[in-house]
C-alpha positions as CSV (number, residue, x, y, z in Angstrom):
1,X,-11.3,-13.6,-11.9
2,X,-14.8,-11.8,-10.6
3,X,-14.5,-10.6,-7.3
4,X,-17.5,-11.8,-5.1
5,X,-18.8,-8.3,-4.3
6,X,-17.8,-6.8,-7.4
7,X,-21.3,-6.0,-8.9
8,X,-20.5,-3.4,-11.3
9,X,-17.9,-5.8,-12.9
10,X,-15.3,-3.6,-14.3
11,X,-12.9,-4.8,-17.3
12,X,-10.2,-2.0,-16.7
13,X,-9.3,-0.3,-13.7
14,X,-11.0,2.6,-12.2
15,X,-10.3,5.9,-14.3
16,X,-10.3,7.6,-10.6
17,X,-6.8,5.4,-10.1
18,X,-3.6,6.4,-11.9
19,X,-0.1,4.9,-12.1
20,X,2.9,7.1,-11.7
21,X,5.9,4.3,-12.9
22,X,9.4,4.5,-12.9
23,X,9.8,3.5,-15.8
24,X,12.6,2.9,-19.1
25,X,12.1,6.8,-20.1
26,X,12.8,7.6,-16.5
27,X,15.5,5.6,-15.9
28,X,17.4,6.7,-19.4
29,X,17.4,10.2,-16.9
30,X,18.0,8.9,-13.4
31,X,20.0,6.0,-12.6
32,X,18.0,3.7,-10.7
33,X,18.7,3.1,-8.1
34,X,18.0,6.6,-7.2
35,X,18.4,9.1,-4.1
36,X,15.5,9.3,-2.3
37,X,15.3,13.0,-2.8
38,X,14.0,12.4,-6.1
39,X,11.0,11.0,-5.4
40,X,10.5,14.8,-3.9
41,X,9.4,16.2,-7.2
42,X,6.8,13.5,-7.6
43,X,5.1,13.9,-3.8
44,X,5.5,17.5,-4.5
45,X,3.7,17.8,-7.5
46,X,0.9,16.0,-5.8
47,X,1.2,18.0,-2.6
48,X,1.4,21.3,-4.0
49,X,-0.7,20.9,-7.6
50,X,-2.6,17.6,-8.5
51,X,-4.2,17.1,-4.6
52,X,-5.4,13.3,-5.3
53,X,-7.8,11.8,-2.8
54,X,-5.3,9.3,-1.4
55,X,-1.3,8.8,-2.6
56,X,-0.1,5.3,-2.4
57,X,3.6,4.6,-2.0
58,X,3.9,0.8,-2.3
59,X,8.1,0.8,-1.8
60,X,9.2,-0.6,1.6
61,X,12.5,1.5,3.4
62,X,14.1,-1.0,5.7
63,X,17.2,1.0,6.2
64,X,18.9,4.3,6.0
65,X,20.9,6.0,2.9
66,X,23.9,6.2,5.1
67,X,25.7,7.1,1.5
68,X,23.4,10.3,1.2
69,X,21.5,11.2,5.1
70,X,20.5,14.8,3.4
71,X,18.9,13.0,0.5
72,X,16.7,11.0,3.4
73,X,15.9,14.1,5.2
74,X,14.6,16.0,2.3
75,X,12.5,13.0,1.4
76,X,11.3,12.3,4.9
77,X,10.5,16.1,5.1
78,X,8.6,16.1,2.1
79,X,6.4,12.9,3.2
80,X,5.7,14.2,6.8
81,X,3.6,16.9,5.1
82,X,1.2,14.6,4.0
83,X,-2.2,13.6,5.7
84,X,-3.3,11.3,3.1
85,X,-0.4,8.6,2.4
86,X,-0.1,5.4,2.5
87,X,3.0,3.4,2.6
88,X,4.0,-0.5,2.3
89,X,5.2,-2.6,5.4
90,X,6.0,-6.4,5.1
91,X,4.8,-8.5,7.7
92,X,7.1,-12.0,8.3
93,X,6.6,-15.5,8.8
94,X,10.1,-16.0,10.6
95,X,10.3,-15.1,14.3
96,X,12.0,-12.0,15.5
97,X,16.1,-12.3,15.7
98,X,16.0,-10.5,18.9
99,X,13.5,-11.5,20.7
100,X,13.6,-8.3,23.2
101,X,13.2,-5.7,20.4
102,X,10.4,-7.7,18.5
103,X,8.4,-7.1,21.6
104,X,9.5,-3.5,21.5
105,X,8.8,-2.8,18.2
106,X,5.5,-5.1,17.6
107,X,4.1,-3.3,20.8
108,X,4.6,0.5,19.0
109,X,3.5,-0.8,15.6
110,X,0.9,-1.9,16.9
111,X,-0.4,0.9,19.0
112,X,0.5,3.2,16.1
113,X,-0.8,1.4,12.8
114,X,-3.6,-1.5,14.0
115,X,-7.1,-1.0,13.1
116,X,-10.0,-0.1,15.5
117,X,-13.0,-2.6,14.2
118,X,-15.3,-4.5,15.8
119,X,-14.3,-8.1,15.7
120,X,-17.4,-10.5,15.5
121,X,-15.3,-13.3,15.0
122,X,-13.3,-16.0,17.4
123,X,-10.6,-16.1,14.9
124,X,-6.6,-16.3,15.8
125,X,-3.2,-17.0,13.3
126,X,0.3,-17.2,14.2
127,X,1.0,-16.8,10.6
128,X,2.9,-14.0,11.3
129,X,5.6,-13.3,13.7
130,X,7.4,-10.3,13.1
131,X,7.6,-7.1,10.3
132,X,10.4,-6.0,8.3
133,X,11.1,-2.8,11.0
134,X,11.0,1.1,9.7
135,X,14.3,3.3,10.8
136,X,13.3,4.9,13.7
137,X,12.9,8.7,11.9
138,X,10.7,7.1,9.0
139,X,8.6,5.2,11.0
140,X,7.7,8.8,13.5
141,X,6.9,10.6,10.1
142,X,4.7,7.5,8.3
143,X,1.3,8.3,9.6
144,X,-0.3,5.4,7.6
145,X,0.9,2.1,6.2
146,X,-0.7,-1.3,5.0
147,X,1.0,-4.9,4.0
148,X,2.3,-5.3,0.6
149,X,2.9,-9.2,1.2
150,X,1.2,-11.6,-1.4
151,X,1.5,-15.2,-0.3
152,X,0.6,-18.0,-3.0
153,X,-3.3,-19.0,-2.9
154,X,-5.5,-21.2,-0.9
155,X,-7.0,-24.6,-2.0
156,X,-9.3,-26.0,0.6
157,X,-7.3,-23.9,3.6
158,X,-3.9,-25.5,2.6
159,X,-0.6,-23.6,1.0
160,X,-0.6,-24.0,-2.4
161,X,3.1,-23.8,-3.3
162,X,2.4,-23.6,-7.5
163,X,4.8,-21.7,-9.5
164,X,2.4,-20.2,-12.8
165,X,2.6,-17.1,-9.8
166,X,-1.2,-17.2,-11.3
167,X,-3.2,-17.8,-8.8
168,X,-3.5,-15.5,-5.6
169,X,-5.2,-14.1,-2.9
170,X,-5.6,-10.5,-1.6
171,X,-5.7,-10.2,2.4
172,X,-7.3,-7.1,3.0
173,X,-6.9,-7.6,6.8
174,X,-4.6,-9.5,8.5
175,X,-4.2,-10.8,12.0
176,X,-1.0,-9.5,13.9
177,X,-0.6,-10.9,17.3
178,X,-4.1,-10.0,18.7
179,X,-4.6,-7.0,16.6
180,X,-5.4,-6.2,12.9
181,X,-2.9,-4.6,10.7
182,X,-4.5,-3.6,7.0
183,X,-3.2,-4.3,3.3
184,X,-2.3,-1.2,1.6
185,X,-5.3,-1.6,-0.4
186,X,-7.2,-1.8,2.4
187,X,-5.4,1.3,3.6
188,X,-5.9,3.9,0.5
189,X,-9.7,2.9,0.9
190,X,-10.1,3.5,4.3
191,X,-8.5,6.7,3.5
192,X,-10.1,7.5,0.9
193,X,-13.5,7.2,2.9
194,X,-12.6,8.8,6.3
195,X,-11.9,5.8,8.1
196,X,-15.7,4.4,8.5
197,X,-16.8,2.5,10.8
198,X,-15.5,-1.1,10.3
199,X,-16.6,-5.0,11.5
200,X,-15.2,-8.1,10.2
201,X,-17.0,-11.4,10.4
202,X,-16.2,-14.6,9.7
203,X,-17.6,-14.0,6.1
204,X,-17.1,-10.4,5.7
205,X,-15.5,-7.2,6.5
206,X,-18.3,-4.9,6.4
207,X,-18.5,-1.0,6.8
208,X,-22.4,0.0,8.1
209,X,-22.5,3.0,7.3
210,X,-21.3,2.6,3.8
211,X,-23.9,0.0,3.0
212,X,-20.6,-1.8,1.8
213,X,-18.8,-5.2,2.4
214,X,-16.3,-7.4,1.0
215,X,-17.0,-11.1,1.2
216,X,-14.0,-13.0,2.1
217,X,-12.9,-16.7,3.0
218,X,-11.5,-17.7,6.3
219,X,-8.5,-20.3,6.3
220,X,-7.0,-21.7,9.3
221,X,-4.2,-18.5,8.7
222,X,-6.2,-15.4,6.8
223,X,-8.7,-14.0,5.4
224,X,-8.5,-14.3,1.9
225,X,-10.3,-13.0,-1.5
226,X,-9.6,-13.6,-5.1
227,X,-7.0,-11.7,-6.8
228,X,-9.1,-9.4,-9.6
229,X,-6.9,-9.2,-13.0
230,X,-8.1,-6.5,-14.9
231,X,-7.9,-6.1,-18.9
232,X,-4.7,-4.1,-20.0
233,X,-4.7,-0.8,-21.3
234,X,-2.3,-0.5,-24.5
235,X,-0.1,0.7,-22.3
236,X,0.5,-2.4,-20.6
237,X,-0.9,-1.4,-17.4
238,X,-4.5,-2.4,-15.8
239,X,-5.1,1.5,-14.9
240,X,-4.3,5.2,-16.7
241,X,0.0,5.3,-16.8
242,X,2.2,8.2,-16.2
243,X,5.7,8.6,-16.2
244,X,7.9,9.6,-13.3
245,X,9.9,11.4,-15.4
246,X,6.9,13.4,-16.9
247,X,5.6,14.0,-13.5
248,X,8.6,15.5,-12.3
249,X,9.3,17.2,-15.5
250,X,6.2,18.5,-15.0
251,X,6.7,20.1,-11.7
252,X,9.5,21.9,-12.9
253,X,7.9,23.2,-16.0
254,X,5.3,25.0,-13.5
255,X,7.7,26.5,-10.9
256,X,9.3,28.2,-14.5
257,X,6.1,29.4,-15.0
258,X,5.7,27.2,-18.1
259,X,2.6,25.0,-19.7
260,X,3.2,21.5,-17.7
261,X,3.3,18.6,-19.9
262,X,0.9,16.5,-17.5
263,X,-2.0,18.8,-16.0
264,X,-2.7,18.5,-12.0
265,X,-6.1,18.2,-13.0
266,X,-5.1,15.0,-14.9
């Protein structure tokens, strides 16, 4: 599907995003499931060497490696060094178990993560009612985070329940108990752009000085927009494809003071 405001109509991805997967030639190395430590290498190799834009970590940590705490630390070390990444949160349906530290924990997400836009519209969901929580020394560390949930699409402002898992809808914003929490799309590009100035409308969400908005569609519960598919690359991904493994690989070939096999630059 065209997005509404995509003008320049792109077939593949944007060459300015790349993948790093975990993927068969990684796994035939490291056992997934995998320490967290591991993924060290990878933010390192962007932190030290390749210095994208934005990093995007879409993995959600709900709990602890209370099997391997020095493993956690190194990783949560690594991540707190970071001024541009974004990690996922999932945002609920279902009410809070314990009511007492839903409120707790809402309030501080809240204060911590919602976005500061001018809202020139009356509207109000109670689609969601509580978020899959952060332990307590990730979420001080995570200085940025956006939804990763994709609900089925929207015919005429109703659920559709289909199961091609075909059809669906991107919320770029959505609406958290009087605030607005962002997807972690929405996220990387305010990022990626210094956190501009932002309205939404009952149309749009629009950023002034950018001379930029995205058209959206407002349901009785979000705002939504098409999901785009773009054309596959041969290597089965919409966007340029690295291995973790090569990544990593990578990052040790430099501090040998050997050729990498994927160049920062890249």
């Amino acid at each position: 599907q065209k997005l509404p405001f995509d003008k320049n109509k792109h077939v593949h991805g944007h060459d300015d995003i790349v993948l790093v997967v975990i993927d068969d030639k990684t796994v035939e190395k490291y056992r997934w499931p995998w320490k967290r430590e591991l993924n060290c290498k990878i933010f390192n190799y962007f932190l030290d060497y390749a210095k994208p834009k934005v990093v995007v970590h879409d993995a959600i940590i709900a709990s602890l490696d209370n099997d391997n705490p020095d493993s956690d630390s190194k990783y949560f070390n690594t991540i707190s060094k970071f001024n541009n990444l974004a990690v996922g949160f999932m945002p609920q349906i279902q009410s809070w178990n314990d009511a007492d530290f839903g409120k707790y924990y809402d309030k501080k997400f809240i204060e911590k993560y919602s976005l500061n836009i001018e809202n020139r519209t009356n509207f109000s969901s109670l689609l969601y009612s509580s978020i899959n929580p952060f332990p307590d020394k990730y979420f001080n560390i995570v200085k940025y985070t956006g939804s990763v949930s994709m609900l089925p699409g929207f015919i005429d402002g109703n659920f559709s329940y289909g199961t091609d898992e075909v059809y669906r809808t991107a919320e770029y914003i959505l609406y958290y108990k009087g605030s607005f929490l962002p997807s972690l799309s929405m996220q990387t590009f305010l990022i990626a752009n210094n956190y501009p100035k932002a309205v939404v409308t009952d149309k749009s969400f629009e950023f002034p000085d950018l001379n930029y908005k995205i058209k959206h569609h407002k349901s009785h519960y979000q705002f939504v927009v098409p999901v785009k598919y773009y054309k596959m690359y041969p290597n089965g991904y919409s966007h340029k494809k690295y291995s973790a493994i090569d990544i990593m690989d990578s990052y040790d070939s430099i501090l040998a003071g050997k050729k990498p096999k994927i160049n920062p630059a890249d």
